[in-house]
N, C-alpha and C positions, 0 to 999 in steps of 0.2 A: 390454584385454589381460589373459590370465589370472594369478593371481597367482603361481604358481609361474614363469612365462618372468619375469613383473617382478622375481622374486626372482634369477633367475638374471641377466637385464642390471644388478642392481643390485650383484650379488658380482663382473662382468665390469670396471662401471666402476671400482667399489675398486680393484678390480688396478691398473686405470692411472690411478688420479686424478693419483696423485702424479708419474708417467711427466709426463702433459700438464701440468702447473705449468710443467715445465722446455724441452719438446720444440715443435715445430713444430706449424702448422696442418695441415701433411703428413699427420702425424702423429694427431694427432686427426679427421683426415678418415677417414683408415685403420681407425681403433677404430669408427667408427661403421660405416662399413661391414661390418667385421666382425661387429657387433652386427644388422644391417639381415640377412647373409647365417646368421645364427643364428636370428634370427626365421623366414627365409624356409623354412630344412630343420623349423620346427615347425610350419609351415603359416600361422604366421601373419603372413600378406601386409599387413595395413594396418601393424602394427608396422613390420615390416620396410621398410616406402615409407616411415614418419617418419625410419628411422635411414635409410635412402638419402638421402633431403632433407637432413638437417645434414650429412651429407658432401659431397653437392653444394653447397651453399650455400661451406659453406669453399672447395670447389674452384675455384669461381668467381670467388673472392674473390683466391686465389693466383692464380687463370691471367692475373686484372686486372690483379696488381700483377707478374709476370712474365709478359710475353705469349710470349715467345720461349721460355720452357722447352716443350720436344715431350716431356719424359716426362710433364710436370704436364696439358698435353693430352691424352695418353694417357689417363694415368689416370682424366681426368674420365669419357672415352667407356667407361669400365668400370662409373664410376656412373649414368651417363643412362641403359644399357641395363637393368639390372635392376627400374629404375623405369620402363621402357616395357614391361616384359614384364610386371610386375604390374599396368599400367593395363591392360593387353591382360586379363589374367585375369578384371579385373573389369569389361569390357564399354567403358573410355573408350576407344573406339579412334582418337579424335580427337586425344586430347593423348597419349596415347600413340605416336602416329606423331611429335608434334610432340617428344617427347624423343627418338625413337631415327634421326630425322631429322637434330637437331644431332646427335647421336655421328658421323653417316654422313658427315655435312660437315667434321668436324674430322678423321676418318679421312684423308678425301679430302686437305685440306690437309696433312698428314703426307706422304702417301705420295707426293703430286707433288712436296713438297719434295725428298724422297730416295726416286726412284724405283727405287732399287737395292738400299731396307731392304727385306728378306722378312719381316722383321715387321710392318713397314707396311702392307705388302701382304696379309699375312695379316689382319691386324687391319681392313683395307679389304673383304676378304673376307666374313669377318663382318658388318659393318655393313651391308651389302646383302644379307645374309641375314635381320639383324633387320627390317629394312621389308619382306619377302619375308613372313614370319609376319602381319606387321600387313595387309598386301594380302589372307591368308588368310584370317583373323578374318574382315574386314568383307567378304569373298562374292568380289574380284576376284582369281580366280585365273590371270586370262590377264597382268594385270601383275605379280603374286605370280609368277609363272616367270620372265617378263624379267629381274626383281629376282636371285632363284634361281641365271641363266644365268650374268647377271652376274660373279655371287661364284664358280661354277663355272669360269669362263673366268681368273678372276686366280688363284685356287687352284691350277686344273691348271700355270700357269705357272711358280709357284714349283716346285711339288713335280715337273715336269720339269726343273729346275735342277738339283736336288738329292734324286734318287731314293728314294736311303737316309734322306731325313731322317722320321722316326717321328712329328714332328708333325705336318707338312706332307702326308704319308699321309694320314694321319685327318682331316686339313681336308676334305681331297678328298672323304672317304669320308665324310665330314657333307653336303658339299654333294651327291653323289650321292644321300643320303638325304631330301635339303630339298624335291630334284627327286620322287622317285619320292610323295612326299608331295602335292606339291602334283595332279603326276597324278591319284593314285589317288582324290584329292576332285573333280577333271575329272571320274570316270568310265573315264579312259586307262589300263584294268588292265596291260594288254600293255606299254604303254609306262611303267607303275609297275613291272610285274615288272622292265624290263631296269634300269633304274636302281637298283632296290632289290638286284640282280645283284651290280653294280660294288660296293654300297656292303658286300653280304655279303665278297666276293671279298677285297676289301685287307680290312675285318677280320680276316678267317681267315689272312690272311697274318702280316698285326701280332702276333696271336695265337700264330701260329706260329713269329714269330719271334723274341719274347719271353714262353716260357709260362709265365714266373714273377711276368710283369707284372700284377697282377690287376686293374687297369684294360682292360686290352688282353681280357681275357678278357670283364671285361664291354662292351664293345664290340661282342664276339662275339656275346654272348646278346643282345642287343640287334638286331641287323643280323637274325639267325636270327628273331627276333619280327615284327620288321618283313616279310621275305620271307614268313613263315608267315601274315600279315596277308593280304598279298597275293594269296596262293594262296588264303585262304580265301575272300576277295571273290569270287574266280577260280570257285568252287566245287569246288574241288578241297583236297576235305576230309584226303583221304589226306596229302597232301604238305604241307598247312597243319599238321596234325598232327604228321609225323616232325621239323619244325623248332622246333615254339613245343617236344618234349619233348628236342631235342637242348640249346635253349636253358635249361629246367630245369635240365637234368643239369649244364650249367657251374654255372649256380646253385648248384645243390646242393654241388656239386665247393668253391666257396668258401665255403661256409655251411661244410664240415666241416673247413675248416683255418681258420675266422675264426665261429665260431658263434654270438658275442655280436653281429657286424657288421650292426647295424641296416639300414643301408642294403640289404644282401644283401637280407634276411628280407623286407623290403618288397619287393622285385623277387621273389623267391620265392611271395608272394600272385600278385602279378600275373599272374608265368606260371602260375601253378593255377587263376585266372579264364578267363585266357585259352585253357589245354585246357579245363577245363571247356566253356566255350561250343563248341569244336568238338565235344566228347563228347554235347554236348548238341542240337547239329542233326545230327548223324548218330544220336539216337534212343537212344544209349546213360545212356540216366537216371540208372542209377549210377554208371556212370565220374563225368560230370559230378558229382553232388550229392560223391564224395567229394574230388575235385577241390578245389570249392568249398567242404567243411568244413575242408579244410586250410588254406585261404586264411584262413580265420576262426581257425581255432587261431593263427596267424602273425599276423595281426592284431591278436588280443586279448594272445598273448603284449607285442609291441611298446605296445600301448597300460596294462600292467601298468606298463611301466618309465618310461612316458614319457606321462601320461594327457591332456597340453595338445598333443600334435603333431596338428592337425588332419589332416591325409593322412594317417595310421595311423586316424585316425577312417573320415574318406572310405572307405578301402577296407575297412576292417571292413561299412559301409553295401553296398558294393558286392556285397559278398563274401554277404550274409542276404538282400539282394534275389532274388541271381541263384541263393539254396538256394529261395527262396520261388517261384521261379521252377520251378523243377523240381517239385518239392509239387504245383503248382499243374498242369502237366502230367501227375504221375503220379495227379492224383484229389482228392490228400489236400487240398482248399480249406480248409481250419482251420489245417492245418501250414501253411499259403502263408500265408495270413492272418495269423499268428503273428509270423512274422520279415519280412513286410513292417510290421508295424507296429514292430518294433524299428529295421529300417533307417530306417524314414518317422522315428522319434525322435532318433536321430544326424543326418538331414539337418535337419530343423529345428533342432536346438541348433545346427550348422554355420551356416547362411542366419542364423540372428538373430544370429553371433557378426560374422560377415562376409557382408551382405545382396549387395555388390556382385561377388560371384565368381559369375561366368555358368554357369561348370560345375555347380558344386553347386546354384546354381538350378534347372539342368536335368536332374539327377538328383532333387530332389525333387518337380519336373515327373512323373520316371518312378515315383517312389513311389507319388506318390496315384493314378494313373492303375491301377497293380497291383493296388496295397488298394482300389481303386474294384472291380476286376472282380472281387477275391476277395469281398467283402462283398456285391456286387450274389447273386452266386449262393449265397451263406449267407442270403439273403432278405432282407438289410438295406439297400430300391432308394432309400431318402430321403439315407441315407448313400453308397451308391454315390455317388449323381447330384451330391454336394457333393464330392467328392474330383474325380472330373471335371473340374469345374465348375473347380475351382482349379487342376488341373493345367494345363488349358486354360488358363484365365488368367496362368497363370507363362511357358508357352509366346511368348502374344502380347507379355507386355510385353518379351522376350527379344530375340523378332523385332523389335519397335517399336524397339528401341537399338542391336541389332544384323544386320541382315538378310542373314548370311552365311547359304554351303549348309548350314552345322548345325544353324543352327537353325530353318533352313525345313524341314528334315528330320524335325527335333522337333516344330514344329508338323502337320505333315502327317500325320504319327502319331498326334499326340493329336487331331486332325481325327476320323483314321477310327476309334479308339477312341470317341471322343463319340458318334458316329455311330452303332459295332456296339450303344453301348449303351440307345441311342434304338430299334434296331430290335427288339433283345432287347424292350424293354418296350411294343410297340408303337405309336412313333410314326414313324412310315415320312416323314411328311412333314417333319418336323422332323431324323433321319436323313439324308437325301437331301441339304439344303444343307449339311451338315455332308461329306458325302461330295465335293459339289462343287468346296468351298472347297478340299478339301484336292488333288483330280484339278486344279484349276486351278496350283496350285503344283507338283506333278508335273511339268504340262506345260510349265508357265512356266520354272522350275528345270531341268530334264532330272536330277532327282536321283537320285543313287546311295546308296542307303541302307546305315546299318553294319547287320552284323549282330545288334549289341545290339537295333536296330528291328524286323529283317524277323523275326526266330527269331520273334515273336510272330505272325504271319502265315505264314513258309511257310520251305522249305527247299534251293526250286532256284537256283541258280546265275545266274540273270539276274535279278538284282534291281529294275533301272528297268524293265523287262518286265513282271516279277510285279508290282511295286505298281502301275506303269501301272492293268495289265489288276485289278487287284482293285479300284481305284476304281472302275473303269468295271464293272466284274462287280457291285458293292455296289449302284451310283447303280440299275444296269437291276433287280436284284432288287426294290428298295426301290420301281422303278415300275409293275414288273407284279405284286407283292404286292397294290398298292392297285387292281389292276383286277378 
């Protein structure tokens, strides 16, 4: 744990040492958790699952000795879940369904006791949302929907009880959004646009009907991202465009009445990634690059003030990948070279701080794989072919722990990268199974690749199409080259 967060939980527990001498297990359950969710906004997730654990452990301990308290059950299902959602970050997705499972059960027994609390119900809501994520994770997204439906079908319930109620909206308008999610990794664009629809729709309403609420506002920017997502998958760059910049502009709109507001500032990178990339398959290289040097000013500002919060790291990495990216299209292989090697140096200090976060594995997956191909053509091929080599290797052990469609999408790419870069140096026959391996998962999968993948390949609109036919386009080159 870094020493500056140890320095901060340790002026956190001063505060209440003397509080817990006098006060309850309740109580002390509460401070941990609070420490556990102060860990978690600085990224760092193993911290934060030891202070969830000492609050579980007390909670269990109360629920023992009072079984009958339903708030002390509550509460516990507030700590299982945030400890399944970081197992889920870091690949257990085993025991992490087995924690967000009891919450789901206890939910359950709540809400049949009084099937007339709307918070119960709400809170029941949820919990079959959280298994809905963990059925994501691990590839099964035909019962990640069920789950999904579920939580949609008790949700809409309440909040037709009770039209006007402002949380009960946003339930809905979450689960609207869980839906159009799990579609949109089916490949179900059409059927993710209409859902991501619904969940833009009561946003803008909420929004509108409290425009001083600045939650409700980012709610908005949020929904607007997600649709903008959609559209873009859709290939309908115009319209993916008008919304990730409608969603800035709220951004921004709060960034200038709240300008220290960390959290903003990091959602302001995001959506400057996020046009960036559409700037950037629509061919416009400078929009894009300055896009993404604002992401990086906003990034590095953030990480000035706060130098241990790993996700201000993460997106700083993000942010020099995807400049090196453009470099790297517009010619400059040095410039590309340059800031993939600084992003490659943030993900690795990230992976050695915390080995077991599947994301940041598979963004240093995409690191070496870039610095492979900017080095390969600087003339450096013993070095390419070892960045390769490793990224490939991060891919498989990713797949081996986790074999959702993410990371078979990851590997199928670092597939046909291994592949382009055996053909470049001509080994056509070593190429060719690399091409295979990865057109077998294509076919096996029926994968819809993000756009972070295909920009590296191509820029039409039928994604499982275009890689389809590029594997098969790769494998037949690579057989009549050798004739």
């Amino acid at each position: 744990m870094p020493i500056k967060t140890q320095r901060l939980i340790a002026e956190r527990v001063g505060l209440y040492q003397e509080k817990w001498n006098i006060t309850s297990g309740y109580d002390r359950a509460r401070h941990f958790e609070t420490l556990g969710n102060l860990l978690t906004s600085n990224g760092d997730t193993d911290g934060a699952k030891q202070y969830y654990e000492e609050a579980l452990f007390i909670m269990r301990q109360l629920t023992e000795m009072y079984p009958d308290d339903a708030y002390l059950q509550q509460r516990m299902t507030r700590i299982l879940a945030p400890i399944g959602h970081i197992l889920l970050m870091q690949g257990d997705l085993v025991v992490a369904r087995k924690y967000l499972e009891e919450g789901l059960q206890i939910r359950q027994v709540l809400a049949e006791k009084e099937p007339e609390n709307d918070h119960y119900q709400f809170d029941l809501s949820a919990g079959f949302s959280h298994i809905g994520f963990c059925l994501c994770e691990s590839g099964d997204l035909i019962e990640a929907k069920q789950y999904f439906e579920e939580s949609l079908r008790i949700i809409q319930r309440i909040a037709e009880k009770d039209p006007k109620n402002a949380r009960w909206q946003r339930g809905l308008a979450v689960s609207f959004n869980n839906i159009g999610g799990v579609l949109s990794q089916s490949g179900d664009l059409p059927g993710a646009r209409e859902f991501y629809e619904k969940f833009l729709t009561i946003t803008r309403q909420l929004a509108e009907n409290d425009p001083n609420h600045t939650d409700r506002q980012q709610d908005l920017a949020m929904s607007l991202s997600q649709f903008g997502g959609v559209l873009e998958e859709s290939g309908d760059l115009l319209g993916s465009r008008t919304h990730f910049e409608e969603s800035l502009g709220i951004i921004r709109r709060l960034l200038a009445a709240d300008k220290d507001n960390a959290k903003w500032q990091d959602e302001l990178a995001r959506r400057c990634i996020s046009i960036g990339d559409i700037l950037n398959t629509s061919g416009d290289l400078t929009g894009a690059k300055q896009h993404y040097e604002e992401a990086i000013d906003v990034a590095r500002r953030l990480i000035d003030k706060d130098s241990i919060n790993a996700q201000w790291q993460y997106r700083l990495a993000l942010s020099l990948q995807r400049v090196g990216n453009v470099l790297r299209m517009d010619g400059d292989l040095t410039g590309a070279e340059g800031h993939y090697k600084k992003s490659l140096e943030i993900m690795r200090r990230l992976t050695r701080q915390e080995p077991n976060n599947t994301q940041w594995q598979s963004q240093l997956s995409v690191n070496l794989s870039s610095i492979g191909y900017a080095i390969m053509n600087n003339g450096d091929l013993a070095s390419a072919h070892a960045c390769y080599e490793e990224s490939l290797e991060i891919m498989r052990r990713l797949v081996e722990k986790n074999p959702s469609n993410a990371q078979q999408q990851g590997l199928s790419v670092g597939l046909d990268r291994f592949g382009n870069f055996l053909t470049t140096n001509g080994n056509l026959s070593g190429a060719e199974k690399f091409y295979e391996e990865s057109l077998e998962i294509i076919r096996h999968g029926a994968l819809s690749l993000p756009l972070s993948f295909v920009v590296c390949f191509c820029t039409v609109p039928s994604r499982n199409r275009t890689v389809l036919l590029q594997s098969e386009a790769l494998i037949t080159i690579s057989r009549l080259t050798k004739l």
